[in-house]
N, C-alpha and C positions, 0 to 999 in steps of 0.2 A: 504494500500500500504506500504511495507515496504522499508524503505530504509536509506541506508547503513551510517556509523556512517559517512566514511570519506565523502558521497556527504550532511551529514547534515550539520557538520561543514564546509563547504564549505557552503552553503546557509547560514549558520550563519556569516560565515567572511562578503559573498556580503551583508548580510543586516546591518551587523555594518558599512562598508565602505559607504555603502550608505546614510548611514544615519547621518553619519560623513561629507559626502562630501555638504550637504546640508548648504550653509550658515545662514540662522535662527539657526539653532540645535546647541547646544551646550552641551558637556557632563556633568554630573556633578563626572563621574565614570569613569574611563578609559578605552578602547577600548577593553581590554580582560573581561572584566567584562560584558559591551554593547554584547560582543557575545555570552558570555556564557548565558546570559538570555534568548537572542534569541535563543539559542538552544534551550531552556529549553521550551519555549512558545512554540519552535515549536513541539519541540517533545510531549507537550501536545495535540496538535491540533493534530498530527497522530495516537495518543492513542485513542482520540475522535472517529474519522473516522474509527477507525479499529473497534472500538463497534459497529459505526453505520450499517459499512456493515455486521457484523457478525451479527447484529440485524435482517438484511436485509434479507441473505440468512437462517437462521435460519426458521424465517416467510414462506418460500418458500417451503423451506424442510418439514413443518409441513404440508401442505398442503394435500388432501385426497392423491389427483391425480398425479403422478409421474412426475415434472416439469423440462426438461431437460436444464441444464445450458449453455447457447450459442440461444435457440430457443429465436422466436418471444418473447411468453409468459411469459418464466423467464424476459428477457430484460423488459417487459413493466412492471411485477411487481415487478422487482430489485427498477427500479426505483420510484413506486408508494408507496415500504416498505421506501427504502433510506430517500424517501422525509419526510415521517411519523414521521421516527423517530429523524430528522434533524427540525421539527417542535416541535416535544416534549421536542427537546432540546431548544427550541427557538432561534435558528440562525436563 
């Protein structure tokens, strides 16, 4: 899924706020620094995902038999590749 720089730093700001508004938590970094990480984690984690599904339909595509994207079929083994390879990853 890709998506777009400004709603990432957006998801970055809410989760430094959030995470700030928590009384336990305390920084040791200052609140532009807390977001920047968070970006950075996050846009890890959709680098991730974007292999996985490319993993996914790759799998699908190899297949003998012409697998049309939207059918039953593909749906059931989108998700039985996704799982696979979200397993290999050990999430």
């Amino acid at each position: 899924m890709r998506v777009s720089r400004d709603k990432l730093n957006k998801l970055a700001h809410t989760v430094a706020d959030t995470v700030a508004g928590i009384e336990e938590v305390g920084f040791l970094e200052d609140r532009n620094t807390i977001r920047q990480e968070a970006r950075k984690a996050l846009e890890a984690l959709l680098t991730q995902e974007a292999g996985i599904d490319n993993a996914a339909r790759l799998k699908i595509a190899s297949q003998r038999k012409i697998i049309l994207e939207g059918s039953q079929e593909w749906e059931i083994l989108y998700r039985k590749y996704y799982n696979d390879e979200v397993r290999k990853l050990g999430i």
